[in-house]
N, C-alpha and C positions, 0 to 999 in steps of 0.2 A: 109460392103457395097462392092460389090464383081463388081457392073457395074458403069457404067463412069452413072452418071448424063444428064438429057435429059436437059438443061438449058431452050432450048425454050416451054416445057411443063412447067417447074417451074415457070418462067414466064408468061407464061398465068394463069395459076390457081391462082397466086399472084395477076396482075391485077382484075380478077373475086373479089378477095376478096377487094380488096379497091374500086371496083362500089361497091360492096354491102352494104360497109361501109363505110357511110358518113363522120366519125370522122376521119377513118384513113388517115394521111400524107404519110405514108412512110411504109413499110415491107420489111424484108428479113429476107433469109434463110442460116443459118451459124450450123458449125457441132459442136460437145463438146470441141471442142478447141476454137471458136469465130472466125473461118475463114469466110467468107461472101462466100456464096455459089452462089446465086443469088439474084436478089433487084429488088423493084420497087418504086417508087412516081409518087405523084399527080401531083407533081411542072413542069413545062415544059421545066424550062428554067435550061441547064445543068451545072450552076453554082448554086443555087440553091438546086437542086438534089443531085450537089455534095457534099454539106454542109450538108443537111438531111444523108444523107448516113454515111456520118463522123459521122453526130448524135448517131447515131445506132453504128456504132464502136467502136464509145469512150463511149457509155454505156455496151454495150459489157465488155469491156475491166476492167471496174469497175465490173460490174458482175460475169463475169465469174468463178470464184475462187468460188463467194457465190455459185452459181451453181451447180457448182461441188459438195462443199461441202453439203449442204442441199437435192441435189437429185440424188447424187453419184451411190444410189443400184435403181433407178426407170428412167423406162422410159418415164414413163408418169406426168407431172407436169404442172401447169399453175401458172402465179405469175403477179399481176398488182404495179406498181411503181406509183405512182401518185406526180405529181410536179407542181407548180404553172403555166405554162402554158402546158403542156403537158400529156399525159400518154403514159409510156411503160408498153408494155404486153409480155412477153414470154411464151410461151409453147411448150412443147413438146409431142408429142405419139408414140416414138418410140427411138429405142438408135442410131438414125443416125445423128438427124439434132433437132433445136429448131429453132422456129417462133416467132421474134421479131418483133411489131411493135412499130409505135409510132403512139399515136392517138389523138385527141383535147379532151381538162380533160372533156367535158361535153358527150361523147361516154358513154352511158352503161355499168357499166362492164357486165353484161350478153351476150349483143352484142359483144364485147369481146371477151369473152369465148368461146359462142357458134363457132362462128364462126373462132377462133384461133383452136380449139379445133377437128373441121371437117377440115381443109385445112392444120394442122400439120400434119393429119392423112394420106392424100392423100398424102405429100408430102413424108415421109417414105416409101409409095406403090409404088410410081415414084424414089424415090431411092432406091429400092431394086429392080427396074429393071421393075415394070408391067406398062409401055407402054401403055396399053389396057384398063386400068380405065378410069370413063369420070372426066373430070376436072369441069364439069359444078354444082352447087351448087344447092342440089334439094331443092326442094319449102319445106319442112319439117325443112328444115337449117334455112329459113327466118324466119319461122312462130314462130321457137324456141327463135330467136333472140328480139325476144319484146314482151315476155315472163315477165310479171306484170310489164311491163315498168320498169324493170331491178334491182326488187328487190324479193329477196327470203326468206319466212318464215323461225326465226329459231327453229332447233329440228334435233331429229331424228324420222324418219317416216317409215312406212312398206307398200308397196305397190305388189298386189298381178297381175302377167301380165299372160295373155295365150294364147298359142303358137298354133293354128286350120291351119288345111288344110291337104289336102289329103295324103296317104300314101306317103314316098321318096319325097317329094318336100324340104327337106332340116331341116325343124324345128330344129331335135336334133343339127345339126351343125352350124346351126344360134348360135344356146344357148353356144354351147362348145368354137366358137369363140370369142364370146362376154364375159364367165367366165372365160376362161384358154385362149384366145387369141392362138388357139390348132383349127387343122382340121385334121379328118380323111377322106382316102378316103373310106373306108370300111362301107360297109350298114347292118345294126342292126336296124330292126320297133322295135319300139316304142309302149310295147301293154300296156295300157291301161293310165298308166301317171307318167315321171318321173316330178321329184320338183328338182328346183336346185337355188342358195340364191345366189347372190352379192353383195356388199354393195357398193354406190357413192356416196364419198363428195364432194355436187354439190357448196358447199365453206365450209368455215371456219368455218360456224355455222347453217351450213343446209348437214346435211347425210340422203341418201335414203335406206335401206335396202328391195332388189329387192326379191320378191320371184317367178321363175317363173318356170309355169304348161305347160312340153310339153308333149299335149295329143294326144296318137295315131291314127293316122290317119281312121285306117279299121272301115269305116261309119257304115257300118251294124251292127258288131259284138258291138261295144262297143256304139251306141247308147243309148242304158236304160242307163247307167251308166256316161254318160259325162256330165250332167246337173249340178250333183252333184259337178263335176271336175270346172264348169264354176263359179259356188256360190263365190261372196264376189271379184268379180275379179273386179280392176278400170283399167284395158287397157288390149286391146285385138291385137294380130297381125293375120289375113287370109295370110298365106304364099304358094303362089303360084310355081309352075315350068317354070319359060320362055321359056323352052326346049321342055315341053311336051304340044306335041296339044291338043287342048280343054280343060286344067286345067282350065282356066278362067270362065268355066261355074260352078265351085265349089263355086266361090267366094260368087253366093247367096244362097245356100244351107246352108254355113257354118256361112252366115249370120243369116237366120234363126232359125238356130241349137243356138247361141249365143243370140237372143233376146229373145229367152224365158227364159233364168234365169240369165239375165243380166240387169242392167240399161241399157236405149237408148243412155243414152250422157257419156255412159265411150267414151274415144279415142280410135277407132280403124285405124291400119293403113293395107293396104294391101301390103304386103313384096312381090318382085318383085325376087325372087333370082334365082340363077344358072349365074347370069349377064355376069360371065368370061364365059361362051361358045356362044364366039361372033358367031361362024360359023353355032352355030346348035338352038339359038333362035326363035322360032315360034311366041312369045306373045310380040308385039311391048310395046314402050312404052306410046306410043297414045293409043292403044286396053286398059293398066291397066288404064292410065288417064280417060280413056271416062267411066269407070265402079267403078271408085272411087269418080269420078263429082255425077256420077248419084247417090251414096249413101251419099253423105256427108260424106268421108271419105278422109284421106292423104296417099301417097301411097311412095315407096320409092324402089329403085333397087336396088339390094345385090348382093356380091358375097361371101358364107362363106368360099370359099376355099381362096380367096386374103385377107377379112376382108374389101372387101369396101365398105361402106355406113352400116356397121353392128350395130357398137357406136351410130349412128344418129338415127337408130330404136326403138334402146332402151333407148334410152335418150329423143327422141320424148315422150315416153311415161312416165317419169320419171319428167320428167318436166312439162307434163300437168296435174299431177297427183298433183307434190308440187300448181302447181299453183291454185291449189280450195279444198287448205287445209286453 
């Protein structure tokens, strides 16, 4: 971690997440050692606060050793503690910091997760320095969070997702982010269709093995042949350019192109990406709302060169997938 911490950004995103979550008392953000990085509570009164806070320390403090131990080579982890009046949740998505809360025992774990899960991730972004991400929690966050009212089938499942939208709008680096957590800058289309497989254990006894179709963009050329590409598919993402003007008139084309050898009520979401080039943006984020209202569809802003809101796209879909299994 090469930059100083923005505290009053970490802070805010923290509060964001305890409106969001009813159950949560108290979070904060502490590095691989158990140092408290930044905090916040519900409590008002700063003696109060200051005892929650201790709470969080002094389980810290018992933890951290397990920690280390059990997730020593991974940056990525979740772990819930459940105790007669309380729960602690930790997570991490990155090797700089873990996100502890403490929550009231009757919180979700899904609610949880989900949302430990998106705000551990943003806050690795804010400490490796990107400034420029939105700290605000998109509505795809929420909807994930009460998700079978916070129980999950178990098994292992295979779910097949495809990756539509016009030439250079980003697809294959969506996907490389998302599987190798890897961006290039270099441009390589995409002709006709790669396949590429991750697997997510969305717990203990529920794994998803992702398989997903990014199919190349050039509408004309590859036309006859992409139907066949769409067959068998339960979530679909339209990934748009924010940078490039008029992309957004793709979104019903590739609509089209997708309902005819698709179910209606797979999940699709419209991917919003290029999002880090705040300067050169054309496609607000009202313009992709007003055109995802109007389909019945959930829409989400990306950036695959930073990795933000990348996890939540495809998790989006991972999830509404387990959930009408």
């Amino acid at each position: 971690m090469e930059n100083l911490p923005n505290i009053d950004l970490l802070k805010k995103i923290l509060k964001n997440y305890m409106f969001n979550v009813d159950g949560a008392a108290a979070v904060a953000i502490c590095d691989r050692d158990g140092f408290i990085i930044a905090s916040e509570s519900k409590m008002k009164d700063e003696q109060n606060t200051d005892s929650v806070i201790g709470a969080i320390s002094a389980f810290l403090d018992i933890y951290i050793d397990r920690i280390k131990t059990e997730y020593q080579t991974q940056n990525n982890f979740f772990n819930i503690t459940s105790m007669a009046d309380k729960k602690f949740a930790y997570c991490s998505m990155g090797p700089h910091s873990i996100l502890t809360t403490i929550a009231d025992p009757n919180t979700p774990d899904i609610e949880l997760r989900v949302f430990s899960e998106h705000i551990a991730g943003k806050i690795e972004l804010l400490l490796e320095g990107h400034d420029s991400i939105s700290i605000e929690i998109p509505e795809i966050i929420k909807v994930l969070a009460k998700t079978r009212g916070g129980k999950l089938p178990k098994g292992i499942f295979t779910s097949k997702l495809i990756l539509t939208g016009d030439y250079k709008v980003g697809k294959t680096s969506l996907i490389k982010r998302f599987v190798e957590n890897n961006f290039a800058d270099e441009y390589i289309s995409t002709i006709g269709v790669d396949i590429s497989k991750k697997t997510i254990v969305m717990s203990d006894e529920t794994t998803l093995n992702f398989v997903i179709w990014d199919i190349g963009g050039q509408s004309q050329t590859m036309t006859p042949y992409r139907k066949r590409f769409y067959e068998g598919a339960s979530g679909a993402f339209i990934v748009v350019d924010r940078t490039r003007p008029n992309n957004l008139v793709s979104i019903d084309t590739w609509f089209e192109d997708i309902k005819q050898s698709v179910p209606s009520n797979i999940p699709l979401v419209i991917v919003g990406n290029k999002s880090d080039l705040k300067n050169e943006i054309v496609s607000s984020e009202e313009d992709i709302k007003a055109i995802a209202k109007r389909h019945g569809f959930h829409y989400v802003l990306t950036s695959a060169k930073s990795g933000e809101n990348v996890n939540e796209a495809f998790l989006y879909i991972a999830y509404r997938f387990i959930e009408k299994v």
